[in-house]
C-alpha positions in Angstrom: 60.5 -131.4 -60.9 63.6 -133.2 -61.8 64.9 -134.8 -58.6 63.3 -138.0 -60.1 66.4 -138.6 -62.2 68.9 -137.8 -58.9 71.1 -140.5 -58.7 70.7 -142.2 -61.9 72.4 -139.9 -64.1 75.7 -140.0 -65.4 77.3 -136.9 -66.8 79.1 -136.9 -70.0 83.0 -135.9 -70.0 83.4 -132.1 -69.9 85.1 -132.3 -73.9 81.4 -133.5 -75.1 80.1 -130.1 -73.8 81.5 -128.2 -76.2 80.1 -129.1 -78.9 76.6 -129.4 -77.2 76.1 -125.1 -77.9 78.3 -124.8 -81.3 75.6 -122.3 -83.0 73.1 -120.0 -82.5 70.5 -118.9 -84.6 72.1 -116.7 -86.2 73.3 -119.9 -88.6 73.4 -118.5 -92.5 69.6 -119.6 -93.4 68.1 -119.1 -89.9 69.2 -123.1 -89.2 70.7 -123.5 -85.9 73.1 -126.3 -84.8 71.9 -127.3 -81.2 74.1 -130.2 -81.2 77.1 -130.3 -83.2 78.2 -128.0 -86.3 78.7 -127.7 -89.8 80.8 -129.6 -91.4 83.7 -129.3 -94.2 81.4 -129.6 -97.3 79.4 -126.8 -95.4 82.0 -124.2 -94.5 82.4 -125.6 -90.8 84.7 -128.2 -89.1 82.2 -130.9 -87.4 83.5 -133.8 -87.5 80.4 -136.7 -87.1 82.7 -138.9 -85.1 83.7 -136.5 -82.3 79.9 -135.5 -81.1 78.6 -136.9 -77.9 75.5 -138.8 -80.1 76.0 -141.6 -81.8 73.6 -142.3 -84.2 70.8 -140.4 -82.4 67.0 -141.3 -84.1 64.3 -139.2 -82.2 63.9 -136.8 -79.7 60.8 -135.0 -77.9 60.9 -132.5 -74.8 59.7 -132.7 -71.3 57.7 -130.9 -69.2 61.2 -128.6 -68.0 61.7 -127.6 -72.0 64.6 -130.3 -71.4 65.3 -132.4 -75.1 65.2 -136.2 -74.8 67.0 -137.9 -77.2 67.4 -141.8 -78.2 70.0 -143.7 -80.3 69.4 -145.7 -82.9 73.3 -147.6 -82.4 74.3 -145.7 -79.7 71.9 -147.4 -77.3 71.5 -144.8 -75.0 69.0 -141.8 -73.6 70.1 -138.5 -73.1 68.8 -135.7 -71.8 69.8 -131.9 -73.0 69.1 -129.2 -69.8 68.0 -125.6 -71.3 71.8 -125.0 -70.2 73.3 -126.6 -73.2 74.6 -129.4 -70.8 74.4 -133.3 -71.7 73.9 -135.9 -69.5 72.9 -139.6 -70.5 70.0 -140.6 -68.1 69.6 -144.0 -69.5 71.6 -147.7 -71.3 75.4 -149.1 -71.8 75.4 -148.8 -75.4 74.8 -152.6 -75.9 72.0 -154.1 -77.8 70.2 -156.0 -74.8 67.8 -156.0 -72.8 67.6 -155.3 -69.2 66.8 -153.3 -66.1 62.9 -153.3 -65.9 61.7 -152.6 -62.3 64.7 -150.6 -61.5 66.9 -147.2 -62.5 67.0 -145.6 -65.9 70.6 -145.9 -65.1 71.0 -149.1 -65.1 68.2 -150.5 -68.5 69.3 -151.2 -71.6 67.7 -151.4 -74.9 68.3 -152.8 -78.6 67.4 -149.9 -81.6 66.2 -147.1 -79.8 63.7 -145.6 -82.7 62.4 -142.7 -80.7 60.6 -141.9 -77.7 57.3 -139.5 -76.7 57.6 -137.3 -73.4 54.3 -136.5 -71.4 53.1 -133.6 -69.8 54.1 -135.3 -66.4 57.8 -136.4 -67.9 57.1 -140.1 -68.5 59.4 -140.6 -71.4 58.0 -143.9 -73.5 60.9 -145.9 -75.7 60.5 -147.3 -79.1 62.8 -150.3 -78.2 62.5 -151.5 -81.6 64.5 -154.5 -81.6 64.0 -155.6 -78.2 59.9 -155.9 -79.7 58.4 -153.7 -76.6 57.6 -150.1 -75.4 59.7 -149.1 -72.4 59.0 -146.5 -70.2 60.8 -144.5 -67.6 58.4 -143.0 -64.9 58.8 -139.1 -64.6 58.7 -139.2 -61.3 60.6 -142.4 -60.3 63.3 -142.9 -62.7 61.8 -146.8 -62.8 62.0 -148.0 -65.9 59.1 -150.8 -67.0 57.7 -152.3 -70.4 54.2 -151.1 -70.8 53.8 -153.3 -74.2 55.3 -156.7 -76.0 56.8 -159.7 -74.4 60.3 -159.2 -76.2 59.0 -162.4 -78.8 58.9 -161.0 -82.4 54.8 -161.6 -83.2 50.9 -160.4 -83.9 48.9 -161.6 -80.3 46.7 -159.3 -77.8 44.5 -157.4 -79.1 41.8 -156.4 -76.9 44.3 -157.5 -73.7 46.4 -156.1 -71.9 49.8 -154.4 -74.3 52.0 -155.7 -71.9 51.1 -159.4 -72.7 51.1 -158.4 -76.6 53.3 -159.7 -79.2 54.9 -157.1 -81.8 57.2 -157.2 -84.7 59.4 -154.3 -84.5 58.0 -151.5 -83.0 59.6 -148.6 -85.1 57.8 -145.5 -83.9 55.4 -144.4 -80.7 53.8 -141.0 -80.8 51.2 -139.8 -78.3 47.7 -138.5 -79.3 47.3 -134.4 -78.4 45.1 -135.7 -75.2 47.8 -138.2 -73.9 45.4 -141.0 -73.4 46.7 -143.4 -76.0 50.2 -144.0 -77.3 50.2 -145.0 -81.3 52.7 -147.3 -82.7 54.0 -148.7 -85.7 54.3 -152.2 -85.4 56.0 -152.9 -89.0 56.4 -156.6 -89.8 53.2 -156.8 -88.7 52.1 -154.1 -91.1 49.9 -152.3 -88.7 49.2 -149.4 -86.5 48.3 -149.9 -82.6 47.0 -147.9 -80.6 47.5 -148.2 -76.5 44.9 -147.1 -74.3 47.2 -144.9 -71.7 44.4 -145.5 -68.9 43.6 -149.1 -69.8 47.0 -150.7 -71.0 45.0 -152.2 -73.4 45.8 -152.6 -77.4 44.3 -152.5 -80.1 44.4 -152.7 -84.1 43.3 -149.6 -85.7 45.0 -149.5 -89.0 46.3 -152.4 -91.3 45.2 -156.0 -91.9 48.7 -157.9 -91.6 48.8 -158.4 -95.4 51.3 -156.4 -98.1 49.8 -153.9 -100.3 48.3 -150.1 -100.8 45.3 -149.7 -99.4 42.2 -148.3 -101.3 41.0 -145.1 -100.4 38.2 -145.1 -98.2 38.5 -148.5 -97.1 37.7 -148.8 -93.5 41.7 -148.8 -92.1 41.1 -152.0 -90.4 40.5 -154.0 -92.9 43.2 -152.4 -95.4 46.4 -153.8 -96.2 50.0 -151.7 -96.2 53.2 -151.4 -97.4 55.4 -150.7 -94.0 54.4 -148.3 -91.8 57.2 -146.6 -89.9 55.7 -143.8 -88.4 52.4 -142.9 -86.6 51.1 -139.2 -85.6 47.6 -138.0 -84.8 46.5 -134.2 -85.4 44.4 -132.3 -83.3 41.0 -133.6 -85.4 41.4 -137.0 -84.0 42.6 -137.7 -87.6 46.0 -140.4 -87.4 48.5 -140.0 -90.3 50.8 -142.8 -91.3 53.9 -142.9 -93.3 55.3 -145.7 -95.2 58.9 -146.0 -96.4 58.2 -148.7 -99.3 55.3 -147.5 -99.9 56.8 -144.1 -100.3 53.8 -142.4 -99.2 51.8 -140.6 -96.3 47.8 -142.1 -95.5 45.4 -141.0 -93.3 43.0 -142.4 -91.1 39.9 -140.4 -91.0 37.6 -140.0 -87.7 35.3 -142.1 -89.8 37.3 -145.6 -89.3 38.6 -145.0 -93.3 42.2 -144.7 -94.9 42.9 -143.0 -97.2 46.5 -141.9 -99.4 47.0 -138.0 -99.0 50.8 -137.9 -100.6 52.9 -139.4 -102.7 52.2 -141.3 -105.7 53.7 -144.8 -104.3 56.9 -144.3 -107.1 60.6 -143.4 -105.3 61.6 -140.1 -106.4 62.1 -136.2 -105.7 58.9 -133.8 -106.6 57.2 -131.5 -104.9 54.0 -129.9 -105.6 50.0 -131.5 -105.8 50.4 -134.0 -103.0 49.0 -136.9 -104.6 51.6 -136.3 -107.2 54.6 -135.8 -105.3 57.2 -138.2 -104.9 59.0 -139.0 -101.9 62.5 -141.3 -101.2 62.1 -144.1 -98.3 60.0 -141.4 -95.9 60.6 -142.8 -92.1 59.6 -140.2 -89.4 56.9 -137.6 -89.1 55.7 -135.1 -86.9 52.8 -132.0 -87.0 52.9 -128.5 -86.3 49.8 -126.7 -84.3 48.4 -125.9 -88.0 47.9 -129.8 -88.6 50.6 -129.4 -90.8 52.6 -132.5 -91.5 57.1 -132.9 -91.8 58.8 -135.6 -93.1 62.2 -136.8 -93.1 62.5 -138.2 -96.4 65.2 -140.1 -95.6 66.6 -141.0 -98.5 66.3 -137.7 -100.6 68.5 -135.9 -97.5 65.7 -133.6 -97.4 62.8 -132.6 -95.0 59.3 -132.2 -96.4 56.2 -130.5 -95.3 52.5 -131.8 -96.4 49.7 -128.9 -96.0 46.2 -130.9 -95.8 45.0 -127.2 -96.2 46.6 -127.0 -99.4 47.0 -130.2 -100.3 50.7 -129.5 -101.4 54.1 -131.0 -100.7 56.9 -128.6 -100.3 60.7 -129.3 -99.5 61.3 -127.0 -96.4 65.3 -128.0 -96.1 67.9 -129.6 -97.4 69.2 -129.7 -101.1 69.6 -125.8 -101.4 65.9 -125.8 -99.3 66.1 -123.6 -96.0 69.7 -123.0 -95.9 71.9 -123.4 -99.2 74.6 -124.9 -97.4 73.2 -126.9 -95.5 74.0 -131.2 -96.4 71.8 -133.3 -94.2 72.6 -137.4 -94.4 69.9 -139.7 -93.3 67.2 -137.2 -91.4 65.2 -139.6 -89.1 63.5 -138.0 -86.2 61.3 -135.0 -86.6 59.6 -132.9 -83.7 57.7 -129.5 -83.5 58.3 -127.8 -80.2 57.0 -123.9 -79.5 57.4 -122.9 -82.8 60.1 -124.6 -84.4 61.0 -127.8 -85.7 64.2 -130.0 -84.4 65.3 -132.4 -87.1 68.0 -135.6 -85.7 70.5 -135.5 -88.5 71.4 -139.0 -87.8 74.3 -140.0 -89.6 76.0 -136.7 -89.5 74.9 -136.9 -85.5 73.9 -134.1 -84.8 70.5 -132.1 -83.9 69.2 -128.6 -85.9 66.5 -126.4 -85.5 64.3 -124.2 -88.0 61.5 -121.9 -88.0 60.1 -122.7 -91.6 58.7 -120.3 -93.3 54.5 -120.1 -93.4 
């Protein structure tokens, strides 16, 4: 189905190719390096500053099994074919914006976060500092904003998204049905949610003040930290992750919120969730268990929280997973048939795992 993107592609220069299939999965730990290698302190030769991403933040799949991936500094979307090949489908690398009503060629965009593919290929942007969701259509290539103004502010609930204000829009995820698109608008210390069908928005966690909320406060009418990152599981239950706050809440189907990890304190534990400690947390994702990984950013480490078990383990990174394995930064996190991809961002570069049950 991808003639939508004919014409608006620009492929990368043939020297990027090679580092696009480096590894397999036969990697030492079961970790394979889709995009890029290991590097010196791990046995290989990858050098961060020769790979074709720069500064990559999030990635999800389309409908082809293709990856999509955005750049935080790189300012651009690319697009990964099954092949191993790379081709950028989308932005110049500056931090503008531009290009709405026209090819994904020719848009740009200012601190890419991440993005969320549909089943039909629409690929939605986090265009963080621009203050606005961008989309491209799956079947056009047209890109369009389908929320914010590009003015950095808290207006339009209950309207239309597009006429909304935010203030910075870090992360987008879509709900399992595809019907609303959930983001964390961060200044403004609150989740949206956008009605898909509607275009409408609306608040449904976070009052705009600073602060932890109390569990089983209704989620409206609670305050947070900073949420960065938004995901709902397959309950119609929406988890929230806070970097400051150093902890992952919940919204129940009940309207309430409530802490399920981390103790609020910076620091490295695993163990009973509510006692577990995590280091500036800033992306999430779930498996088809409901199970929940974080990139705890500033421990270099990825963590999984079981709401079965009500347990925080360390699934890789620091001896975890692969004992060679140095990860710098982790940002964006996504489960995809099986296996989890993790964007090593400031080693640019993109691995995948099969953690263990």
């Amino acid at each position: 189905m991808f003639p939508r993107f004919c014409g608006l592609v620009l492929l990368i220069p043939l020297q990027f190719l090679l580092f696009v299939d480096f590894a397999g999965a036969d990697e030492p730990g079961g970790v394979e390096l889709v995009i890029g290698g290991r590097t010196k302190a791990e046995g290989g030769d990858w050098d961060p500053a020769g790979s074709p991403l720069k500064r990559p933040f999030g990635l999800d799949f389309d409908p082809q099994e293709r990856m999509v991936i955005v750049e935080l500094e790189g300012g651009r979307v690319h697009r990964r074919d099954v092949d191993g090949s790379l081709t950028k489908i989308s932005g110049d690398g500056s931090e503008s914006f531009r290009g709405d009503g026209g090819p994904a060629a020719d848009a740009t965009y200012n601190g890419m976060h991440n993005c969320a593919v549909t089943k039909n290929g629409d690929i939605y942007i986090a265009d963080s500092w621009n203050h606005r969701v961008r989309k491209i259509d799956g079947s056009t290539g047209t890109v369009s904003t389908i929320a914010g103004t590009g003015a950095a502010g808290y207006a339009g609930d209950g309207g239309p998204a597009v006429n909304a204000e935010f203030d910075f829009i870090m992360c987008i995820s879509l709900t399992p049905a595809e019907d609303q698109l959930l983001v964390a608008d961060l200044k403004n210390r609150r989740i949206r949610s956008i009605d898909l069908t509607s275009g409408v928005v609306r608040t449904i966690a976070g009052n705009g003040q600073k602060g932890t909320p109390t569990d089983g406060t209704p989620a409206t009418q609670a305050p947070l930290q900073d949420p960065r990152a938004v995901a709902a599981d397959s309950q119609g239950q929406v988890y929230v992750l806070e970097r400051g706050g150093n902890a992952l809440r919940v919204v129940r189907s009940d309207g309430t919120i409530h802490t399920v990890a981390g103790t609020g304190r910076r620091g490295d534990r695993d163990g009973s969730a509510l006692k577990a400690e995590f280091g500036a947390p800033k992306h999430l994702c779930l498996d088809d268990q409901d199970r929940v990984y974080i990139a705890d950013d500033e421990n270099a480490v990825i963590r999984r929280y079981d709401p079965d078990t009500q347990k925080v383990t360390t699934i890789l990174g620091r001896s975890h997973g692969d004992p060679h394995l140095k990860l710098s930064h982790p940002h964006g996190v996504c489960w995809q048939n099986g296996a989890l991809y993790v964007v090593d961002s400031s080693q640019n570069r993109i691995l995948k795992l099969q953690p263990q049950p």
